[in-house]
C-alpha positions as CSV (number, residue, x, y, z in Angstrom):
1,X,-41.3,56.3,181.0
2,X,-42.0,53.9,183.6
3,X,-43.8,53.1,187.2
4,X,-42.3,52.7,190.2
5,X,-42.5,49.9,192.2
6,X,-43.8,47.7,194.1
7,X,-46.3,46.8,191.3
8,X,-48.0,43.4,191.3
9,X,-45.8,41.9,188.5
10,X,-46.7,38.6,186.8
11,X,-44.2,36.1,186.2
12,X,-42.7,35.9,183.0
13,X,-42.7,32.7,180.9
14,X,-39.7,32.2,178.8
15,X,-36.6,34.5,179.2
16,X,-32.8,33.4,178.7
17,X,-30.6,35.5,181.6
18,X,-26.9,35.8,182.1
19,X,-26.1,38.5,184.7
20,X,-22.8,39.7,185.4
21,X,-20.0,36.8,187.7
22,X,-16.6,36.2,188.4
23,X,-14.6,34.1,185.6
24,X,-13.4,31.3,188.3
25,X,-10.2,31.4,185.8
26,X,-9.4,35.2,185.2
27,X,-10.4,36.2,188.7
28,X,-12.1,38.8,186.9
29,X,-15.8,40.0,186.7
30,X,-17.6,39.0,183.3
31,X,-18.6,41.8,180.5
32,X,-21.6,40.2,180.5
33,X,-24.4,42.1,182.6
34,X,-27.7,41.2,180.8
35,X,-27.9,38.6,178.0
36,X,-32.0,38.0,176.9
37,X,-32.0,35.5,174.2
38,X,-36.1,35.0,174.7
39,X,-35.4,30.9,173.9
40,X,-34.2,29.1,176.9
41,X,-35.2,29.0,180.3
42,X,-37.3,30.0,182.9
43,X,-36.5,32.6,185.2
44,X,-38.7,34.5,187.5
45,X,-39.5,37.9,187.9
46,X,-37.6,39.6,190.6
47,X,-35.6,43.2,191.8
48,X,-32.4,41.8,190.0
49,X,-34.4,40.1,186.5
50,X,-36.8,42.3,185.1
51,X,-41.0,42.7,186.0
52,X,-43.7,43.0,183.4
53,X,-46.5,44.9,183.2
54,X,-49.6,44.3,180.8
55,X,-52.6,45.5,182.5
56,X,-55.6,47.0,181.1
57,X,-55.3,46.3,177.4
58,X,-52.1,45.9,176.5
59,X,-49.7,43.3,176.3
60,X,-45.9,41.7,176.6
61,X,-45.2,38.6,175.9
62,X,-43.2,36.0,173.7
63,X,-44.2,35.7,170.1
64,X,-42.7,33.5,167.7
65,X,-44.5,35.5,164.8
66,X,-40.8,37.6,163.8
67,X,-37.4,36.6,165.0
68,X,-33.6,37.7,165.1
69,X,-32.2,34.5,166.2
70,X,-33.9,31.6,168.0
71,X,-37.6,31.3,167.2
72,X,-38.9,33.9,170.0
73,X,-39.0,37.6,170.2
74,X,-41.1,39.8,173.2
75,X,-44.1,41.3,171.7
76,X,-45.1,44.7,173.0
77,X,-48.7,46.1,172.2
78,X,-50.6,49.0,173.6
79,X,-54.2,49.9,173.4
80,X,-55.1,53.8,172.9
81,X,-57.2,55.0,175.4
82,X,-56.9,52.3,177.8
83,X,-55.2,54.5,180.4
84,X,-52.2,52.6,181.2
85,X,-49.4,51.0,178.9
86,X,-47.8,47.8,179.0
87,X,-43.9,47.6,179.6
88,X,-41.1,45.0,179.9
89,X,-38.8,46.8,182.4
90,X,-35.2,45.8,183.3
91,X,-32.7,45.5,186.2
92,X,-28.9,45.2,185.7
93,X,-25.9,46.2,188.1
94,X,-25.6,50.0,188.8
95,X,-22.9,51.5,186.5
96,X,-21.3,54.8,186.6
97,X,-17.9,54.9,185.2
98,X,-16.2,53.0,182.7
99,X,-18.0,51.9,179.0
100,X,-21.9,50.4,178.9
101,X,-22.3,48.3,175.5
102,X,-25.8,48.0,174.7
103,X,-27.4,45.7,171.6
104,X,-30.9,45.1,170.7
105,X,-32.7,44.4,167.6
106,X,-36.5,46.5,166.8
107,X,-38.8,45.9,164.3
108,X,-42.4,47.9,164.4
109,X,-45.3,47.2,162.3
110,X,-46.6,50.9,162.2
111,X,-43.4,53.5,163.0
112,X,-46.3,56.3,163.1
113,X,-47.5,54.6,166.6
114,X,-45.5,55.9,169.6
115,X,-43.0,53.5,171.3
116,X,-40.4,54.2,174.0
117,X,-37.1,52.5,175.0
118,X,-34.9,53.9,177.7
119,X,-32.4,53.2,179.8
120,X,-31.9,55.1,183.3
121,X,-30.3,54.9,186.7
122,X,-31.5,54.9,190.0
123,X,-33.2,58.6,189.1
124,X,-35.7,56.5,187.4
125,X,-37.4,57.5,183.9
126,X,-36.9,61.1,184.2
127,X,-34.7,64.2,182.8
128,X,-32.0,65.1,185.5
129,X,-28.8,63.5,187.3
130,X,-29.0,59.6,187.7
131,X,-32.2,59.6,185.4
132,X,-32.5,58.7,181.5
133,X,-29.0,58.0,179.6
134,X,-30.6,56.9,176.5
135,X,-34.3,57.4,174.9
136,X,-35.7,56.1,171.8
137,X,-39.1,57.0,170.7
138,X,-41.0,56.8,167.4
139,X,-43.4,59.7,166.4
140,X,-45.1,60.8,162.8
141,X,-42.8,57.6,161.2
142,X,-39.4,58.6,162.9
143,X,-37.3,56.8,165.0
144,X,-35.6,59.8,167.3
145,X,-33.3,59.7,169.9
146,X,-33.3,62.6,172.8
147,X,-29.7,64.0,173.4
148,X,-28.9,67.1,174.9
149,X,-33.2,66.9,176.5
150,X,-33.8,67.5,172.7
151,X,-35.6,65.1,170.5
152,X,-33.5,64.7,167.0
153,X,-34.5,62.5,164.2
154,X,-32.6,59.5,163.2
155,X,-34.3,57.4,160.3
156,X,-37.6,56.8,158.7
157,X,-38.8,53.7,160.0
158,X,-40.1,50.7,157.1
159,X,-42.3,48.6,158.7
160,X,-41.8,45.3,159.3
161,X,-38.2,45.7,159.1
162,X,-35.5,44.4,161.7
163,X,-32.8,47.1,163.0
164,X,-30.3,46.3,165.0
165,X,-29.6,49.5,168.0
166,X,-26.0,49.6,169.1
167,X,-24.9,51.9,171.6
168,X,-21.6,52.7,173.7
169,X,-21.8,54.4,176.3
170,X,-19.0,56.4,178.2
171,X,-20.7,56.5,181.4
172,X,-18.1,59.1,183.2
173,X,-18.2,61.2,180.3
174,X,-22.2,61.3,179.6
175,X,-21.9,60.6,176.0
176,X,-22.5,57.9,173.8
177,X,-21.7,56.1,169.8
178,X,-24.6,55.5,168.2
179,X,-25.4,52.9,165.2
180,X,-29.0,51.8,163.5
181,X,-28.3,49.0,161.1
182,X,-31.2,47.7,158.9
183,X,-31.7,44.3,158.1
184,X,-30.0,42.9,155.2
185,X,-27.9,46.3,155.2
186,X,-23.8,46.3,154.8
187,X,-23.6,49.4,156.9
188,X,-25.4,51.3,159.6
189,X,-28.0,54.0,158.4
190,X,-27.4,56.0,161.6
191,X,-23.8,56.5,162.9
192,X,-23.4,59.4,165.5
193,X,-20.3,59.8,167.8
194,X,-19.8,61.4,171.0
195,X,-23.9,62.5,171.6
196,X,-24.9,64.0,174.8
197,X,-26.8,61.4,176.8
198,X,-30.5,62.7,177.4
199,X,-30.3,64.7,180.3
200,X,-26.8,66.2,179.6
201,X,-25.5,65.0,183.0
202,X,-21.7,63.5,183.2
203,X,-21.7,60.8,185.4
204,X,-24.8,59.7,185.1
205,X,-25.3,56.2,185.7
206,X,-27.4,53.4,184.6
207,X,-29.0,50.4,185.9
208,X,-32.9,50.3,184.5
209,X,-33.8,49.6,181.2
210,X,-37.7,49.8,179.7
211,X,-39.4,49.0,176.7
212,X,-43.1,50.4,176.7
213,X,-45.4,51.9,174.1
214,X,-47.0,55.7,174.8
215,X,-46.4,56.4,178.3
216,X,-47.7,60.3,178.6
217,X,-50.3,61.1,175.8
218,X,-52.2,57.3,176.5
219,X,-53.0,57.4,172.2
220,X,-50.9,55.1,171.1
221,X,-52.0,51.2,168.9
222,X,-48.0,50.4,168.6
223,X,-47.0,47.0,168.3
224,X,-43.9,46.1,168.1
225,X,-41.0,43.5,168.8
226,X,-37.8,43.0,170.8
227,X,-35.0,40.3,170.4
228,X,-31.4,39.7,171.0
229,X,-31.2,42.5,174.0
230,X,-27.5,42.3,175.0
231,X,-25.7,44.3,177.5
232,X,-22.3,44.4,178.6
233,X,-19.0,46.2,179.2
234,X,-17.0,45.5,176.3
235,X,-17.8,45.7,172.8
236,X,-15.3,42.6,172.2
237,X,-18.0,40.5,174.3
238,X,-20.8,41.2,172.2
239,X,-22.6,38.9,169.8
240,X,-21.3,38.8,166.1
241,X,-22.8,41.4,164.1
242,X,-26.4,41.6,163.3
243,X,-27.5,40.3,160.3
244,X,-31.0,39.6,159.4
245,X,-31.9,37.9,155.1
246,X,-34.3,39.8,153.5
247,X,-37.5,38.0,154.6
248,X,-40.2,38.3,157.4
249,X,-40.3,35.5,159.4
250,X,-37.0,34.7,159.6
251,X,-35.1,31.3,160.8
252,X,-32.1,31.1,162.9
253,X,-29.1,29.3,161.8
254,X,-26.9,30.3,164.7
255,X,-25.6,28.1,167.3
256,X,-25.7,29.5,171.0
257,X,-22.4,29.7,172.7
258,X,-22.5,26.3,175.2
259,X,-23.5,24.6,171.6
260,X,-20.8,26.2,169.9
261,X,-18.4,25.4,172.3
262,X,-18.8,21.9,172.3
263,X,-18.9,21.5,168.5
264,X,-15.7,23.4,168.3
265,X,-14.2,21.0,171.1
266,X,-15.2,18.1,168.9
267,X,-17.5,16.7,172.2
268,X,-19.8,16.0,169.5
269,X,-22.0,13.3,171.5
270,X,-22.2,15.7,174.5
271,X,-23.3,18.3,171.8
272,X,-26.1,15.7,170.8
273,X,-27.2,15.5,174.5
274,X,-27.2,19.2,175.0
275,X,-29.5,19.7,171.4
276,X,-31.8,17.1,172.4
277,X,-32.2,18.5,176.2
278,X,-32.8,21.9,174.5
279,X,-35.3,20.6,172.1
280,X,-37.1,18.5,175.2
281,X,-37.5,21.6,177.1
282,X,-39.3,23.9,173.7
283,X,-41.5,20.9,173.3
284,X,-42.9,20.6,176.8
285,X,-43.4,24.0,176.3
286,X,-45.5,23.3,173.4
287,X,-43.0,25.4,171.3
288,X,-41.4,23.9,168.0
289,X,-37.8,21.7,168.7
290,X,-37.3,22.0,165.3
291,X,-34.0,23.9,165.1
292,X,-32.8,22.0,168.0
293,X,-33.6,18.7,166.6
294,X,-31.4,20.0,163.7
295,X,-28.5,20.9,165.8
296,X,-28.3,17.7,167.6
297,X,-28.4,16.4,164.1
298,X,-25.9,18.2,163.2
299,X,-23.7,17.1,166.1
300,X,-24.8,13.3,165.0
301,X,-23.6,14.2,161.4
302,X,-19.8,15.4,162.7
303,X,-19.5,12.1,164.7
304,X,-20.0,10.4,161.6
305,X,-23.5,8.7,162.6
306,X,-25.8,8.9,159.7
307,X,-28.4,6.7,161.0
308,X,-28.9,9.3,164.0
309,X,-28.5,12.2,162.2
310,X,-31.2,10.7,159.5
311,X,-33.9,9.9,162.4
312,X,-32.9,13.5,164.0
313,X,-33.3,15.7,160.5
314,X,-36.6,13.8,159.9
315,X,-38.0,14.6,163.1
316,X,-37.0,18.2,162.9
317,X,-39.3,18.0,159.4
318,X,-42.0,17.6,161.0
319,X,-42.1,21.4,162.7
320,X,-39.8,23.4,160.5
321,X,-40.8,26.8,159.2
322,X,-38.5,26.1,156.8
323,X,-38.3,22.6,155.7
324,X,-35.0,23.5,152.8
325,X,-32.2,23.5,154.8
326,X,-33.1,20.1,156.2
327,X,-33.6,18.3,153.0
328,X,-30.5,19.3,151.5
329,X,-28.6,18.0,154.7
330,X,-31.0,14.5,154.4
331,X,-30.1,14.1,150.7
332,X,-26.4,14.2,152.0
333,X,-27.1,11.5,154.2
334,X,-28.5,9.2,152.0
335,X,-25.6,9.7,150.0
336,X,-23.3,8.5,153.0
337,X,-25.3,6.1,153.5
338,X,-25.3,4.6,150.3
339,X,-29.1,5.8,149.1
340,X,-29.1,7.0,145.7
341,X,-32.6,7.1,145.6
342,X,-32.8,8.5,148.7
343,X,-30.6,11.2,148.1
344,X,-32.0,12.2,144.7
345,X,-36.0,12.4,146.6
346,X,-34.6,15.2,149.5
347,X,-32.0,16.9,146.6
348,X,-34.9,17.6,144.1
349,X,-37.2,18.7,146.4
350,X,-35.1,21.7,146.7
351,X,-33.7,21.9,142.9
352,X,-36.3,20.4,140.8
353,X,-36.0,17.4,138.2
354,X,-36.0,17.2,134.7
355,X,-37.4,13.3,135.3
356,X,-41.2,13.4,133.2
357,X,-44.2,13.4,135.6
């Protein structure tokens, strides 16, 4: 499944991190032991990040062509034939007792290309004590899972479709829950309890995780993409639940949790300045600041300044995928403001007018 190393890695561009600390309230270590949200900042490769590979003809990277949340996602194509595969491979503190929550969202554009996902312990990518916990592969359309060091089917994959992977595992035990929830879905598609992790091995613990495409047959064109990779102890810590509107390219409206909390506190200016900062940082980048342009108008909007939160929508125009959402919260402004006309422009782009041409 994967290489050992050392392996010349390259650094990575753009990857949000949280690993595992001690609350300086609770005394107690955080749930938190890998948070990837692929939209914030820069962190390095290293023995306790991740390393990527994309040599020969393959490729990771950041993509902003299909998204969870944010407006990134880690692309992962390999090349058939190119002997060698391309792999975004992961480091998180050793476990081996107690509950390992994993999350991640999946969407392939061909399910009949080969992928692999797998997570491992210090036994590497292999069947056997201390080696893979959980594998995830995709062969002939199928996403399967290997449990008990057999390959079982899960679901049909549709292409182009977002699914969101949750998984519990009871480390001690060697057995894990198992949920595959499509997007737009009410319910999960897949829902296993109590499986046999890959190698059948109690005890088995886990601190590698590895996305690749074919690692063993080299004949694989998959491309595919990654977002939203969460790992932790507790399932209470976890994200809210994953939903994803029935469209391709999709738009986050979700505020991250420093936002969040600042906007709850009512610290609405500090909100602003934390927005702004965010949307400084995407455009240096060269990425769009849209949605962060939004939020800060958003935070402008709660503290009652129009003005602000006019100039802030209006600049978050002029790079938004999707320019609705931001001209129905601009015709709301020029209502506050006391700009009929204004109002009446942003409101029927979005509902029409019965006004003659």
């Amino acid at each position: 499944m994967a290489r050992r190393l050392p392996r010349q890695p390259l650094t990575w561009l753009v990857l949000a991190l949280a690993l595992a600390g001690a609350s300086p309230d609770s005394g107690k270590p955080s749930p938190v032991l890998v948070s990837y949200s692929f939209d914030d900042a820069l962190v390095d490769t290293g023995p306790d990040t991740f390393s990527v590979f994309r040599n020969a003809r393959g490729n990771v990277a950041l993509s902003t062509e299909f998204q969870v949340s944010g407006h990134r996602s880690v692309e992962v194509r390999d090349t058939a034939g190119d002997q060698d595969f391309p792999e975004l491979q992961g480091y998180l503190p050793e476990r081996r007792d107690g509950w390992l929550v994993i999350h991640f969202a999946l969407l392939v554009t061909d399910p009949n290309e080969e992928l692999n996902v797998a997570f491992a312990g210090p036994g590497w990518f292999r069947l056997g004590k201390d080696g893979m916990a959980f594998w995830l592969t995709t062969r002939d359309g199928w996403l399967r899972h290997t449990s008990d060091s057999i390959p079982k089917r899960l679901l049909p994959l549709e292409p182009y479709t977002w699914y969101a992977v949750d998984v519990d595992y009871d480390v001690a035990r060697g057995r894990y829950n198992l949920r595959i929830t499509p997007e737009g879905a009410d319910r999960p598609a897949v829902s296993l309890v109590d499986q046999p992790n890959t190698s059948m091995q109690a005890g088995s613990a886990v601190s590698l995780f590895s996305f690749t495409g074919s690692v063993l047959t080299d004949d694989s064109n998959v491309l595919y993409y990654v977002d939203d990779l969460w790992i932790g102890t507790s399932r209470e810590a976890v994200l809210p639940p994953f939903v994803a509107p029935g469209r391709r390219r999709l738009f986050a409206d979700r505020l991250d949790p420093e936002l969040r909390a600042l906007r709850a506190a009512g610290r609405n200016a500090e909100a602003r300045d934390y927005a702004l900062e965010k949307a400084r940082r995407l455009a240096a980048e060269g990425a769009p600041p849209a949605l962060w342009l939004e939020h800060a108008g958003d935070a402008a909007f709660a503290a009652a300044d129009y003005p602000a939160a006019r100039s802030l929508y209006e600049q978050a125009l002029a790079t938004a995928e999707d320019p609705v959402r931001l001209d129905l919260k601009l015709s709301d402004v020029h209502h506050l403001l006391g700009d009929p006309q204004g109002e009446k422009v942003y409101r029927e782009k979005v509902y029409g007018s019965l006004d003659p041409r």
